[in-house]
Structure formats: structure tokens, C-alpha cells
C-alpha positions in Angstrom: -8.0 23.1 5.4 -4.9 23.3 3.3 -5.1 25.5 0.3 -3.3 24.0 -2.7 -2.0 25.8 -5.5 -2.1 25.5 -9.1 1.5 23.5 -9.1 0.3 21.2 -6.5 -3.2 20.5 -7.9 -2.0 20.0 -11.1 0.5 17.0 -9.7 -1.9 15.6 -7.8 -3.9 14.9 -10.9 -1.2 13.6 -12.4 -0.8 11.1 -9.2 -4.6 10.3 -9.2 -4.1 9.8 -12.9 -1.2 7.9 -13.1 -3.1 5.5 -10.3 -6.3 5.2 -12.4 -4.8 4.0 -15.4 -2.3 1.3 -13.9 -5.1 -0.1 -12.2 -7.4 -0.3 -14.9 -4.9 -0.6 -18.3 -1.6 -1.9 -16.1 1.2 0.2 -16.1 2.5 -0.7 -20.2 -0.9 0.5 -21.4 0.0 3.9 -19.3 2.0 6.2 -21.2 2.6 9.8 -20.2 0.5 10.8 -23.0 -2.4 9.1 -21.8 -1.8 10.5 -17.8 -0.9 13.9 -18.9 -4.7 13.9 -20.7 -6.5 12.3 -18.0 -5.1 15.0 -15.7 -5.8 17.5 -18.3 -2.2 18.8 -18.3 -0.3 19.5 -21.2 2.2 16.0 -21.6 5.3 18.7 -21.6 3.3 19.7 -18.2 4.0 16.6 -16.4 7.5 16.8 -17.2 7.9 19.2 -14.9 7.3 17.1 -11.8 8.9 14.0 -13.1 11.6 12.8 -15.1 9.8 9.9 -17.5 7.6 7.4 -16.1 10.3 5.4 -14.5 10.3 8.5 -12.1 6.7 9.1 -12.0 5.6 4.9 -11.3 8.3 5.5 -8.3 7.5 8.3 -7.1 4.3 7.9 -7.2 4.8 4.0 -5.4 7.0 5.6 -2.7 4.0 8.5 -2.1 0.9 6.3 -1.7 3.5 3.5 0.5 4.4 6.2 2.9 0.4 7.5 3.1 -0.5 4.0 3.5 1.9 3.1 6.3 1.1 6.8 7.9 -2.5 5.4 8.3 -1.7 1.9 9.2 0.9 3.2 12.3 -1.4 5.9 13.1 -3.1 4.3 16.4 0.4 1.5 17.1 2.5 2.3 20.0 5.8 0.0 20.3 5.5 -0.5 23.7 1.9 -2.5 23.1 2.7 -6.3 23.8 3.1 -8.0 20.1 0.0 -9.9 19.7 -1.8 -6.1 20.8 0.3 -3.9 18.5 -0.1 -7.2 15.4 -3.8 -6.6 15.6 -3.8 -2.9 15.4 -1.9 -2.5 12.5 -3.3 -5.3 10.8 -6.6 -4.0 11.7 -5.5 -0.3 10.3 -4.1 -2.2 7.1 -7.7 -3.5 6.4 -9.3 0.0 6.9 -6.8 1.1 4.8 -7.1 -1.3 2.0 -11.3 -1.1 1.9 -11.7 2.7 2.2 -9.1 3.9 -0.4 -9.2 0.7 -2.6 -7.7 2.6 -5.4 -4.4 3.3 -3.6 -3.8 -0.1 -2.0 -5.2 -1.8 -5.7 -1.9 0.7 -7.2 0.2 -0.8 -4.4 -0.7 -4.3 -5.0 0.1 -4.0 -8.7 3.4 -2.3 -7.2 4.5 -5.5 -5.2 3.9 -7.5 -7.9 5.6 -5.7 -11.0 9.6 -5.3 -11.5 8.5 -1.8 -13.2 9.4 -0.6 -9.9 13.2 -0.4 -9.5 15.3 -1.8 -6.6 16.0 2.0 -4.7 12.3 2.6 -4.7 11.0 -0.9 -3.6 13.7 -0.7 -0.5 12.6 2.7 0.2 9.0 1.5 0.4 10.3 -1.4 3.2 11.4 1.0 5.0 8.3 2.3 5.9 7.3 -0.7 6.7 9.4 -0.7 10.1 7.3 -0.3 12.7 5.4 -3.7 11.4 9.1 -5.5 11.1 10.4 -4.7 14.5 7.3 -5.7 15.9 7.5 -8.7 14.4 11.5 -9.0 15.1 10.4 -8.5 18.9 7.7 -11.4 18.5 10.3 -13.7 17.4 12.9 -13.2 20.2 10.1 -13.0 22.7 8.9 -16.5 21.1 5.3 -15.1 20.1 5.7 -15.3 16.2 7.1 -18.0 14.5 10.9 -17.7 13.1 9.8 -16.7 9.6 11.6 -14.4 7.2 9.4 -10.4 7.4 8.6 -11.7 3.3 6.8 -15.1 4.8 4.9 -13.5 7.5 4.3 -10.6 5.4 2.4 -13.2 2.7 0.7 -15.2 5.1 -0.5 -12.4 7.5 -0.5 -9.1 5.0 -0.8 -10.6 1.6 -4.5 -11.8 1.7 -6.2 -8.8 2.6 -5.4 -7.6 -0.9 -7.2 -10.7 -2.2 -10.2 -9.9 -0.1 -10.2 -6.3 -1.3 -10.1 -7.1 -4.8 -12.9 -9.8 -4.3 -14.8 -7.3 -2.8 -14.2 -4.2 -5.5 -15.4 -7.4 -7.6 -18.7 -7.9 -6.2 -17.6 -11.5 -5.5 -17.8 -11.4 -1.5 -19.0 -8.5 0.5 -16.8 -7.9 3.7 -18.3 -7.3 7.5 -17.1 -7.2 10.5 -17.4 -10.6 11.0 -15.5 -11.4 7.8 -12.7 -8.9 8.8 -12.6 -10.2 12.0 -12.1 -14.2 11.1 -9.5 -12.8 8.3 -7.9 -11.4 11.4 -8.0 -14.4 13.4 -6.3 -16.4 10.4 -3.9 -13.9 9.9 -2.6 -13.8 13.4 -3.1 -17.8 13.5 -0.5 -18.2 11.0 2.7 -15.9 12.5 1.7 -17.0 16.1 4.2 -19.2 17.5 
């Protein structure tokens, strides 16, 4: 296990921070001020790592998009046949989503705020290749309906964030058979 120093535990606290608050308060009722003392940094401190809190909401977007994606891609090999390699990510999406609710909650807010600036939000696509080739190669194949990635993404991505949020409520409780029917619709609605 990684040692981390001073530096590095003091920005992830920021990051945790930063998280904790746009989820609960939004991002306008998250000033520096107000991350720097829940991280229990001095607010010159967190200056240091980023620029203002245009920098920090991106930076910290782009960091918990690329740990996300790490973990949805983990187990997906591009060779897989599309219906196969769609239901392992989407599969590792869901794990994802339940298991660190906080991170995927901060990415939900993300995709649905224009605090988050053009550069970044691109950047954050871009880790979502593996998921768009696959789907690229289910529409030439003729397995996934000719949809724009933003369509499939909101029919076949988009509701599992609804489901997580339902369940952080207390509203629904998710099993497997849950998870599994949500998969079932999701792949029902790209299929060709």
C-alpha cells in the first residue's frame, strides 16, 4: 500500500471535500472557504493545487470521470461480441454507481450543470471510448439501433443514476434481481 504524503493527503481532502459539499449544498453554496475548512486546510492552502474553483470543480470532474471509467472498463475486452462487452460495462457502471455513491452522485450533478466548462466536459467523453466504439461497432454490425452516443447514453446509462439516487433515498432498495431487469431494459432499448 501506497504511502501518501502530506501534499497529497492534504489534496485529497480537498477532493473529498469539494465532493461532499456539491452533493449536499450544490456547487454555488461551495465556496473555497467552505472546502478549504471541511478539509481542514488553510483557504490560501488550496490554492496551491488549484487555481479558483473553476479549476478545482474541473479538475476534480475530470479525476473522479477517469476513476469511474478505470472501474467500469476494468473487466471489458474489445474483442467481446457487442451485446457481451454492453453488459459488462453496464454491469461495472452499476457496481460503480452503488459502491461509491458519492463519486457517481458528484458526476451526476456534473452532467447536469454548465459549471463545468466545454474542455473539461470533452475531456470527460473521452474516457468514455471504449463504451462509444463499442456501441459504434453495434451499429455497423446492425446490433444497436442508429442512435446518436447522447441517446443511447440516456436510455441505457442515464437511469442507473436515478436508481442510485432512489436508493441513497431509502425509496427502493436494489438486488440483484432489480439490477438485473434494469439491465434487461437498458440493453432492450439500444438493441436493434
Amino acid at each position: 500500500m501506497t504511502t501518501l504524503t502530506k501534499s497529497q493527503i492534504k489534496r485529497k481532502a480537498l477532493v473529498e471535500a469539494t465532493i461532499e459539499l456539491v452533493n449536499n449544498s450544490g456547487f454555488h453554496a461551495a465556496p473555497m472557504s467552505k472546502i478549504a475548512k471541511m478539509a481542514n486546510v488553510s483557504p490560501a492552502t488550496i490554492y496551491l493545487y488549484f487555481e479558483n474553483k473553476q479549476d478545482l470543480v474541473n479538475k476534480v470532474y475530470i479525476e473522479v470521470k477517469a476513476a469511474f471509467t478505470e472501474y467500469a472498463f476494468a473487466t471489458y475486452d474489445p474483442k467481446m461480441d457487442v451485446e457481451k462487452g454492453f453488459e459488462i460495462i453496464w454491469k461495472r457502471i452499476a457496481d460503480f454507481k452503488l459502491k461509491e455513491c458519492e463519486e457517481a452522485m458528484f458526476l451526476a450533478q456534473c452532467d447536469n450543470t454548465p459549471i463545468i466548462d466545454e474542455p473539461s466536459r470533452q475531456q470527460g467523453i473521452k474516457h468514455l471510448q471504449p463504451l462509444l466504439d463499442l456501441w459504434e461497432r453495434g451499429r455497423k454490425e446492425g446490433t444497436i439501433k442508429p442512435l446518436s452516443d447522447y441517446i443511447l447514453y440516456a436510455y441505457a446509462i442515464n437511469p442507473l443514476s436515478f436508481l442510485m439516487i432512489m436508493q441513497k433515498r431509502g425509496a427502493f432498495q436494489l438486488n440483484e434481481d432489480h439490477l438485473e431487469e434494469a439491465y434487461q431494459s437498458a440493453w432492450s432499448s439500444i438493441k436493434k
